[in-house]
Steps between C-alpha positions, in 0.01 A plus 500: 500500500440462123836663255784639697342500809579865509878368405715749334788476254619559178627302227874669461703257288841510500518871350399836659233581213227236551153590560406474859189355561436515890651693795687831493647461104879481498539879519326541801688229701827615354428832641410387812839342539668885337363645814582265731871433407573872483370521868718189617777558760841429331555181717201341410506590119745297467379266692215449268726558233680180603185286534398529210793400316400174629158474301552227232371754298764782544671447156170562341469838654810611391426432180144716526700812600490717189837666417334865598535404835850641676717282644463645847121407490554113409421383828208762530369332148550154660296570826233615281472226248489241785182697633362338196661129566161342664317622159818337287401145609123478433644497116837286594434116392726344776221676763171341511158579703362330818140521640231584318313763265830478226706514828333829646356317813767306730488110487630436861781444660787572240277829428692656849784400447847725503821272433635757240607437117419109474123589565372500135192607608359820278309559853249746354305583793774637674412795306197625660282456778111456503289761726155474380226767491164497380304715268265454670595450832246255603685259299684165621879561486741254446763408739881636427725259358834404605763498447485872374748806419438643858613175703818482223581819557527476888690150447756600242594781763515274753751321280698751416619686828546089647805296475358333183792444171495721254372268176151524687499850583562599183207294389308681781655842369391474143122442633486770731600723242236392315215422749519850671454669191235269459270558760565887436274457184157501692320262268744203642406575858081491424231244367200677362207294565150522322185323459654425118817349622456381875875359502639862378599665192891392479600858625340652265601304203134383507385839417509609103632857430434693150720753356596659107814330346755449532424442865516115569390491864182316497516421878473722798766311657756560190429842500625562849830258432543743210466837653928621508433404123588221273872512417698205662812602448756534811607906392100575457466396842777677621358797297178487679598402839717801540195685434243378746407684785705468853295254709321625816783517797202404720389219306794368377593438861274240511682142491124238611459358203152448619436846503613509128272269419210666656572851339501330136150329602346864574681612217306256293146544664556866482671609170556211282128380472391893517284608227447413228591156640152352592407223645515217274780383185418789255629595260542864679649779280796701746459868549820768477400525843492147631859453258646817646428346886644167415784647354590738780412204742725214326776786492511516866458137593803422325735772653376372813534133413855618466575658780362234716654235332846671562368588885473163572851364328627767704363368794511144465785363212805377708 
């Protein structure tokens, strides 16, 4: 596939306040992590809490909590910015990319592999996976590529309720912190295909948006990365967090990531190419209506992404 390949990530540099260019933006993952460390069971807090200190890039985060943040809620802060860690090293120059497509479409081999902080491997499609529909539907779809967020997710599980060391489940930790908030935003679990673009339209970032300054979000896919709002900062995301709306008990009891994956595709085909959204690139001009949907929509993915997240630490972090 031509771009990202549907890829997602962002280019967070080695502060909190950089623009985010794909994927949830750094709020939004950060607040997926708020939920999901606040619904933890002591034990395996600090559990986590532990592996992480073993990420090579631990000292940074330290030094990105700002000095509002309480003592007591260090570790929180920590567990949050490494929800952010896979998005750190698409700007870090000792990582580099593999495959193809500016590393958004595995290479082979070395694209699978897990063997923990000496991969240097940025590893981009991790971030997503590729189900394809058609608009419209008599159109050829593309096959799914591999590997993808939904077979990482299932392996770095695997991984971490095994007898595997620590250095490489804390590797695994940091991306499943990441990747299930990922594939809670629906445009990384869909490929939107069209007679215009028979390959797919990047999750969206193939399709132009309008709107009145200062509004900057000239993609459909930024737009919904952007939708718990703009400010990077570790207390903003707090902030916010605390306000979202409890996850669905129901819902949230449901640990197949597969399933996940499937919701955020008929989340996609459903609400996020919804009018005005038609079916080509645009530019398409967003109505109060359509913003007011994806809002409401984003709002709840993440407090879910949250509380699954810490439903299956719970369940499977020895």
């Amino acid at each position: 596939m031509k771009g990202r390949a549907l890829v997602i990530g962002c280019c967070l540099l080695t502060v909190l306040n950089a623009t985010p260019v794909f994927a949830w933006n750094n709020k939004g993952h950060m607040a997926v992590a708020f939920v999901a460390y606040n619904k933890l069971d002591p034990t395996v807090r600090a559990r986590a809490d532990a592996l992480l200190r073993l990420n090579p890039f631990f000292k940074r985060w330290l030094a990105m909590i700002p000095s509002s943040v309480p003592a007591a809620d260090r570790n929180l802060a920590i567990f949050m910015i490494a929800a952010t860690w896979p998005d750190q090293i698409k700007s870090d120059s000792s990582f580099h990319d593999d495959g193809t497509h500016d590393g958004n479409v595995p290479g082979g081999p070395l694209s699978s592999q897990n063997i923990g902080f000496s991969d240097k491997l940025r590893h981009k499609y991790w971030h997503f996976v590729d189900i394809p529909f058609a608009t419209p539907a008599s159109l050829p779809l593309p096959l799914v590529v591999t590997p993808n967020a939904q077979e990482r997710i299932s392996l770095f599980l695997s991984v971490l309720k095994s007898s595997a060391g620590d250095p490489l489940k804390s590797y695994d930790l940091a991306w499943l912190l990441h990747i299930i908030g990922d594939v809670h935003q629906p445009l990384h679990s869909a490929a939107r295909i069209t007679k215009a673009d028979l390959d797919g339209d990047d999750g969206g970032n193939g399709v132009k948006i309008t709107c009145a300054p200062p509004c900057q979000m000239t993609r459909l896919h930024s737009v919904w990365d952007g939708l718990l709002g703009g400010q990077d900062d570790v207390q903003s995301a707090m902030n916010t967090a605390r306000g979202l709306p409890p996850a669905d008990a129901a819902r949230a009891s449901i640990l197949d990531e597969g399933t996940w994956i499937k919701e955020g595709f008929e989340l996609s085909k459903t609400v996020v190419y919804a009018l005005p959204i038609g079916p080509h690139s645009g530019p398409f001009t967003l109505t109060a209506t359509y913003n007011n949907t994806a809002r409401a929509t984003g709002r709840s993915q993440v407090a879910l992404a949250g509380a699954r997240l810490a439903a299956v630490l719970n369940r499977d972090l020895k």
